[in-house]
LUMPA-568728 format. One line per 8 residues: number of its first residue (from 1); their letters; for each residue x, y, z of N, C-alpha, C, O. Coordinates in Angstrom, 2 decimals, m for minus. Example, Ala and Ser with C-alpha at 12.3 -4.5 7.8 and 13.67 -1.06 7.14 Angstrom:
BEGIN
1	AS	13.19 m5.69 7.80 12.30 m4.50 7.80 13.20 m3.30 7.80 14.24 m3.32 8.46 | 12.85 m2.25 7.08 13.67 m1.06 7.14 12.90 0.03 7.87 13.41 1.14 8.04
//
This chain:
BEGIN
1	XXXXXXXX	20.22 m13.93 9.75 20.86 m14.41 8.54 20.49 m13.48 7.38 19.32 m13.20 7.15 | 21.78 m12.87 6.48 20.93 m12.60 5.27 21.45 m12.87 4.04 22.60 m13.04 3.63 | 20.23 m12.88 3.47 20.08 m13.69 2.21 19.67 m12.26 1.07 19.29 m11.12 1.32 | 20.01 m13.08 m0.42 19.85 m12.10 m1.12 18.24 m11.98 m1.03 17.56 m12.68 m0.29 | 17.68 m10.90 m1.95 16.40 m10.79 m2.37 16.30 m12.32 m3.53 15.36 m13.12 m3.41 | 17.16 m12.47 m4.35 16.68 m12.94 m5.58 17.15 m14.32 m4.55 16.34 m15.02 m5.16 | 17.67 m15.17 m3.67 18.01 m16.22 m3.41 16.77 m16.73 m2.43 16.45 m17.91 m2.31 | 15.95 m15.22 m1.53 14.69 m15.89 m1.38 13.46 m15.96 m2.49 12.52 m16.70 m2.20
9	XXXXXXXX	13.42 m15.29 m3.65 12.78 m15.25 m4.72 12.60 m16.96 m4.98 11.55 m17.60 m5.00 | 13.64 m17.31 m5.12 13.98 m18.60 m5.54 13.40 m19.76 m5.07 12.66 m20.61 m5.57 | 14.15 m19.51 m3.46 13.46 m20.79 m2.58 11.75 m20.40 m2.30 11.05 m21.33 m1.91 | 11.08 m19.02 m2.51 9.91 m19.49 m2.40 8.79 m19.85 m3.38 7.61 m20.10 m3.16 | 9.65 m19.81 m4.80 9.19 m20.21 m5.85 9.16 m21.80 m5.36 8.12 m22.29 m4.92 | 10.40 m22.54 m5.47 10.64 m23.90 m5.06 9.62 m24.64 m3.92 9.42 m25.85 m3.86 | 9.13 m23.77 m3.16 8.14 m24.44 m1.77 6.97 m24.05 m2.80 6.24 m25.00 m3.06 | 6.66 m22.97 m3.37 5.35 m22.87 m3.89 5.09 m23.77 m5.28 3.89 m23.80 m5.51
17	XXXXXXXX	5.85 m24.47 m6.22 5.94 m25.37 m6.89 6.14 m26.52 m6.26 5.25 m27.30 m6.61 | 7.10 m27.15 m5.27 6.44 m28.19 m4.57 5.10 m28.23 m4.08 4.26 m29.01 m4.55 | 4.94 m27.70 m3.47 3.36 m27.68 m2.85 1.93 m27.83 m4.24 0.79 m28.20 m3.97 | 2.22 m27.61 m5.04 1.39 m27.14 m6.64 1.84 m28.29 m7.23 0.82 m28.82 m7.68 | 3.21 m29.30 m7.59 3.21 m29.85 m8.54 3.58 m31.16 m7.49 2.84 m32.14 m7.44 | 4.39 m31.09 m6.96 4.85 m32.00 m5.30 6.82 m32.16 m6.07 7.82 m32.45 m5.41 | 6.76 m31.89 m7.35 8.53 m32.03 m7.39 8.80 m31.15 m8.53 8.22 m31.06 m9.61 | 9.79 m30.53 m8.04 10.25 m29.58 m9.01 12.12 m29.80 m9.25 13.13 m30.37 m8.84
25	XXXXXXXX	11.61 m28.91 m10.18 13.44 m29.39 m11.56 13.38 m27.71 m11.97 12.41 m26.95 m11.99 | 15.01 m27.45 m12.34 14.91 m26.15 m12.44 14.23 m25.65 m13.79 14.15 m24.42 m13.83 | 13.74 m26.27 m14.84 12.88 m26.27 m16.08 11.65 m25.13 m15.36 11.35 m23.96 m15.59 | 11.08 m26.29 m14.27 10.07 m25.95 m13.55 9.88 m23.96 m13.00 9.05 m23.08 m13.19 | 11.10 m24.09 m12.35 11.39 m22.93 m12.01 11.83 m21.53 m13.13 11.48 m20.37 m12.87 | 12.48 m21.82 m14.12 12.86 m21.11 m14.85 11.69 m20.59 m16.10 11.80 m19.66 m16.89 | 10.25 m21.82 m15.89 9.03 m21.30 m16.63 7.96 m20.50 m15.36 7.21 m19.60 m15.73 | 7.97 m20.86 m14.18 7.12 m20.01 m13.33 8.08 m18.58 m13.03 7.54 m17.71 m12.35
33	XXXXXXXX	9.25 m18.37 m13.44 9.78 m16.72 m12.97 10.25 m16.07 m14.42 10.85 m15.00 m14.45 | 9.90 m16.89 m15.74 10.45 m16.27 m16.94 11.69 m16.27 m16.89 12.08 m15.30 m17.54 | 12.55 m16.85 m16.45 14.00 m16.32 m16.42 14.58 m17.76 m17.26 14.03 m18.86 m17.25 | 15.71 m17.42 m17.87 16.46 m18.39 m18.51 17.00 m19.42 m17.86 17.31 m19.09 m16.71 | 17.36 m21.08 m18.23 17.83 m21.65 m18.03 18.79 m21.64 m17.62 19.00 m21.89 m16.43 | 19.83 m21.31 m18.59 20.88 m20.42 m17.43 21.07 m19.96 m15.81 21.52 m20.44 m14.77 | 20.58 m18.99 m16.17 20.17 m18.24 m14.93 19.26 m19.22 m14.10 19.63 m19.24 m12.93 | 18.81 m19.55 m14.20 18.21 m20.28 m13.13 19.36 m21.89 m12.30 19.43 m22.56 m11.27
41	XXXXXXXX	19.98 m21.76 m13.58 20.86 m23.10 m13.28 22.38 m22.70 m12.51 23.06 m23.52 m11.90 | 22.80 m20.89 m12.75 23.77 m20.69 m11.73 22.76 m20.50 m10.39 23.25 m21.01 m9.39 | 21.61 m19.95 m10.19 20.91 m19.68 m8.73 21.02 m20.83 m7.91 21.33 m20.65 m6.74 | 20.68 m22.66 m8.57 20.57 m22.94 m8.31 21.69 m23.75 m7.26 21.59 m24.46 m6.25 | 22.91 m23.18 m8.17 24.16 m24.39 m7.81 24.92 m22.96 m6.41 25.71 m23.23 m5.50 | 24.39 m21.71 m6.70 24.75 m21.07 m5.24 24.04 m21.62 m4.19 24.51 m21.69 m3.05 | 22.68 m22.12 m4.56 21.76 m22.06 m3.74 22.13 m23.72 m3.01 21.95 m24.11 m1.86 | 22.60 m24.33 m3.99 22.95 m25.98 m3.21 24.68 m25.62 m2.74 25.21 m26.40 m1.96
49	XXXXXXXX	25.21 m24.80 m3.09 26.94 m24.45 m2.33 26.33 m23.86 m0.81 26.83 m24.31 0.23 | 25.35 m22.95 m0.75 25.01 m22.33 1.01 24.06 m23.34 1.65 23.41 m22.97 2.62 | 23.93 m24.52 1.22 23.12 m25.26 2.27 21.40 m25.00 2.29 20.60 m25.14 3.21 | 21.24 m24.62 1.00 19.70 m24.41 1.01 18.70 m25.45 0.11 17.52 m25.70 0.36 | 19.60 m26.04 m1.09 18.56 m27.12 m1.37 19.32 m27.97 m1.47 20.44 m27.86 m0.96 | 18.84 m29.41 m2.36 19.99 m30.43 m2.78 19.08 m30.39 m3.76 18.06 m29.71 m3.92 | 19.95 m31.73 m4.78 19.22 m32.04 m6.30 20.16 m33.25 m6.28 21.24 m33.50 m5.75 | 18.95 m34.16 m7.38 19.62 m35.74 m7.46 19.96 m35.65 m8.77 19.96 m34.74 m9.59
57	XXXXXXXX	20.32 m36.99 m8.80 20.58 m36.88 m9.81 19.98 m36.96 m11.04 20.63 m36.95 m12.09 | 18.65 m37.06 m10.96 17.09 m37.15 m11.86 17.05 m35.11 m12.10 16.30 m34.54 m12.88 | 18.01 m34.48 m11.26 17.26 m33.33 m11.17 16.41 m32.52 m10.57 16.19 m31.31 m10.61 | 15.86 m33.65 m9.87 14.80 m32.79 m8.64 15.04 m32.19 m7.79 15.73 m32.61 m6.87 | 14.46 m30.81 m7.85 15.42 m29.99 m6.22 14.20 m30.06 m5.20 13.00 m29.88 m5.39 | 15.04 m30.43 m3.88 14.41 m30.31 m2.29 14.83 m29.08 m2.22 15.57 m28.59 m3.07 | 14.23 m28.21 m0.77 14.43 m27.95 0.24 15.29 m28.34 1.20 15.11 m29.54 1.45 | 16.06 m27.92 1.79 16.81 m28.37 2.89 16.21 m27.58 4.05 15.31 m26.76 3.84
65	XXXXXXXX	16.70 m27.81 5.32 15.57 m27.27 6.46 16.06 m25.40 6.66 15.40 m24.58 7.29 | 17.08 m25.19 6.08 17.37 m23.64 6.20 17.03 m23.25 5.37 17.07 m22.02 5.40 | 16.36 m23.98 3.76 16.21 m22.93 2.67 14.39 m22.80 3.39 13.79 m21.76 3.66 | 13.87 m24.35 3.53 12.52 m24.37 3.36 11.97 m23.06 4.95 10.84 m22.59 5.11 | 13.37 m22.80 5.97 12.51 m22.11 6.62 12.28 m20.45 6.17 11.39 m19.66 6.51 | 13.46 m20.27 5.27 13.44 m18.98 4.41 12.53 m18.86 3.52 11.95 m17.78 3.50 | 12.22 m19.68 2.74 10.80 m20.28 2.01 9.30 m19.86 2.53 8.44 m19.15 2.00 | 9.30 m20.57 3.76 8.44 m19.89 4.46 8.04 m19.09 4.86 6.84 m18.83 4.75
73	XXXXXXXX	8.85 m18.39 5.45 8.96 m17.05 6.04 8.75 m16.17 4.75 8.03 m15.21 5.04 | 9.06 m16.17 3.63 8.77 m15.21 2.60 7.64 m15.23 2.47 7.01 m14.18 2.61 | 6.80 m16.81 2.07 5.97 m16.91 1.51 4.74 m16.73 2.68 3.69 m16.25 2.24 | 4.78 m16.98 3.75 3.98 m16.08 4.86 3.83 m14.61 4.72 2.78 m13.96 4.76 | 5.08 m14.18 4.52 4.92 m12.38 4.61 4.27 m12.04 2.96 3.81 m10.92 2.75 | 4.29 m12.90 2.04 3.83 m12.70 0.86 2.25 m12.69 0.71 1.54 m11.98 0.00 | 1.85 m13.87 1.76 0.43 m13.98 1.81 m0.36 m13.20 2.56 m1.41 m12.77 2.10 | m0.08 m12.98 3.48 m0.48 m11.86 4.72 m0.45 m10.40 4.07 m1.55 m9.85 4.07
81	XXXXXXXX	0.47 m9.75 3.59 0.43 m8.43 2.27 0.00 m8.31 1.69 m0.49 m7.29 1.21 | m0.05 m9.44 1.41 m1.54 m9.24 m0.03 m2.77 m9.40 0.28 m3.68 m8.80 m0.28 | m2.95 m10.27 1.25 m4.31 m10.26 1.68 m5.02 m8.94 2.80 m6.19 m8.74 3.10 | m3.71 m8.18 3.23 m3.96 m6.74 3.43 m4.45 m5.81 2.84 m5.43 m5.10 3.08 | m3.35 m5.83 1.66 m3.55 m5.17 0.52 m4.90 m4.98 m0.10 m5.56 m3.97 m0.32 | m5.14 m6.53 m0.35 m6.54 m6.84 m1.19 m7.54 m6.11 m0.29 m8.34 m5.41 m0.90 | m7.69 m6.14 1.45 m8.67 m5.90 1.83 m9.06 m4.19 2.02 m10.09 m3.62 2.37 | m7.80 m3.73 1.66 m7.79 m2.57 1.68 m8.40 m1.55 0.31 m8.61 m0.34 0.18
89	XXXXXXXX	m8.52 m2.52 m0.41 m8.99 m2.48 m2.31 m8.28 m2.46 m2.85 m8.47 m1.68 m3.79 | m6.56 m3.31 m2.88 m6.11 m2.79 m3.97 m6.56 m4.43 m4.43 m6.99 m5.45 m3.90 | m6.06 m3.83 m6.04 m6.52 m5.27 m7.15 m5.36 m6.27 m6.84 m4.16 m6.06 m6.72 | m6.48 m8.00 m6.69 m5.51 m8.82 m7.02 m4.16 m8.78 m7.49 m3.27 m9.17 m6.74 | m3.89 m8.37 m8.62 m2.61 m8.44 m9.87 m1.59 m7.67 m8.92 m0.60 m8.18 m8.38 | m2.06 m6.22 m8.81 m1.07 m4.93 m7.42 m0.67 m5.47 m6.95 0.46 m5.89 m7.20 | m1.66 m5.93 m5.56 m1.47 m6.41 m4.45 m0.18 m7.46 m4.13 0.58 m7.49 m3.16 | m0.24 m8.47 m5.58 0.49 m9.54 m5.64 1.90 m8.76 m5.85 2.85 m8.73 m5.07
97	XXXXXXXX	1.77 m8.24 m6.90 3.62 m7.66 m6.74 3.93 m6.82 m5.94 5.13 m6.62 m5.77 | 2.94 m6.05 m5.19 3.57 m4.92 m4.18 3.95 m5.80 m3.00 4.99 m5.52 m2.39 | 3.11 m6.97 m2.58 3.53 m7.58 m1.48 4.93 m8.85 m1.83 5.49 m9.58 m1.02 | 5.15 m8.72 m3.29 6.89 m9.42 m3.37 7.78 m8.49 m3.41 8.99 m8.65 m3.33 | 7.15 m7.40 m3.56 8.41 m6.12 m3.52 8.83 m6.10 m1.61 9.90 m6.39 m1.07 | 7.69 m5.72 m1.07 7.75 m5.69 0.93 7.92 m6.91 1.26 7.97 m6.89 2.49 | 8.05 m8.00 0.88 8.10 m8.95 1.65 9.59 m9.09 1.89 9.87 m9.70 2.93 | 10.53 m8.69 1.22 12.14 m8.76 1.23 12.33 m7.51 2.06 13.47 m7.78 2.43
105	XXXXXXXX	12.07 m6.32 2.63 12.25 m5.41 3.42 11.77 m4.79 4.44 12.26 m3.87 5.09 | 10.41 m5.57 4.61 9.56 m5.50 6.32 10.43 m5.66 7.31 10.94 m6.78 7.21 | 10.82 m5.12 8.15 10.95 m5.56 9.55 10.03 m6.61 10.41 8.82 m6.68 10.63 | 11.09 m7.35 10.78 10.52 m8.70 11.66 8.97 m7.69 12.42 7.77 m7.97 12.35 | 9.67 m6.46 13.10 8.71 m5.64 14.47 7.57 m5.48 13.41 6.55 m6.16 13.55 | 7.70 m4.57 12.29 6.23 m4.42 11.60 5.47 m5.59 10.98 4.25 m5.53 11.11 | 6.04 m6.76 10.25 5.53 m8.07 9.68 4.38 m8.11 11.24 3.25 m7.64 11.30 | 4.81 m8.51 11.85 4.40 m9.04 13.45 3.54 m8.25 13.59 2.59 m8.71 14.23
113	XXXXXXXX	3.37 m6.81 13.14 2.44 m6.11 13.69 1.28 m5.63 13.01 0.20 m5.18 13.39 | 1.92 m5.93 11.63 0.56 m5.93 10.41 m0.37 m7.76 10.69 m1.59 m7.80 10.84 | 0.63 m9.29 10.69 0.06 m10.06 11.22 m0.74 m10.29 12.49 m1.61 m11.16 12.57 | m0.35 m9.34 13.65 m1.69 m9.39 14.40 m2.59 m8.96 14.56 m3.55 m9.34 15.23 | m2.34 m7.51 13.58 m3.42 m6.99 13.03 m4.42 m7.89 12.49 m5.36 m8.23 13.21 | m4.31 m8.39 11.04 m4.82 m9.13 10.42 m5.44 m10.39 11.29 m6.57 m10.77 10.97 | m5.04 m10.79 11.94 m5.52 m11.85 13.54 m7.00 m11.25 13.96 m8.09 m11.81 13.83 | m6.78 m10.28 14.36 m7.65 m9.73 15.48 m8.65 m8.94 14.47 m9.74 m8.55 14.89
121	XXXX	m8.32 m8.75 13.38 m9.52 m8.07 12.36 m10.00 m8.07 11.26 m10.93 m7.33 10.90 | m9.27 m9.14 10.38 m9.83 m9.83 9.33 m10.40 m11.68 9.17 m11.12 m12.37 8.44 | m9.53 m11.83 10.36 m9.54 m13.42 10.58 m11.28 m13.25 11.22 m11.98 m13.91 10.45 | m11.81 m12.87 11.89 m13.15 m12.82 12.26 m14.32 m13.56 11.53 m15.48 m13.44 11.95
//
């Protein structure tokens, strides 16, 4: 499946603010990425037209099971990069945006192969 860069930006903001606040509204979202109301309020209504979240009528956006597994999957390859990164010395702050820059253009074969890396030699 592919998805934009900025449409997984989105949904893994949304799993990482659920998880941090337990419900999120696009307010929510549009103060953790700096981006305007606006803009956050067309992402959101592409993002509920392809089957990736819903919202009630209070406003609260879910996950649906295809956004939250794109969600995941980012936010796995986000955590694993950076915690590469970090162990390799780069600084916290780096680490964090170099691994949202790679996390949208890894290959499934290398993700897999930097994660079993990290398995077999930092997990210790």
């Amino acid at each position: 499946m592919i998805i934009q860069q900025s449409a997984e930006n989105y949904l893994e903001t949304i799993l990482i603010l659920q998880q941090r606040n337990g419900t999120v509204r696009s307010i929510d979202i549009a103060t953790e990425l700096e981006f305007s109301k606006p803009s956050v309020s067309v992402a959101m209504k592409n993002l509920r037209n392809n089957g990736y979240i819903e919202m009630d009528k209070s406003g609260e956006i879910k996950l649906l099971p295809a956004g939250r597994d794109i969600a995941q999957n980012i936010y796995e390859k986000h955590t694993v990069l950076k915690r590469v990164l970090v162990a390799l010395g780069v600084d916290e702050k780096t680490a964090a945006e170099d691994a949202c820059r790679i996390e949208h253009v890894i290959s499934r074969e290398s993700f897999q192969a930097i994660k079993d890396h990290v398995h077999r030699h930092l997990d210790d």
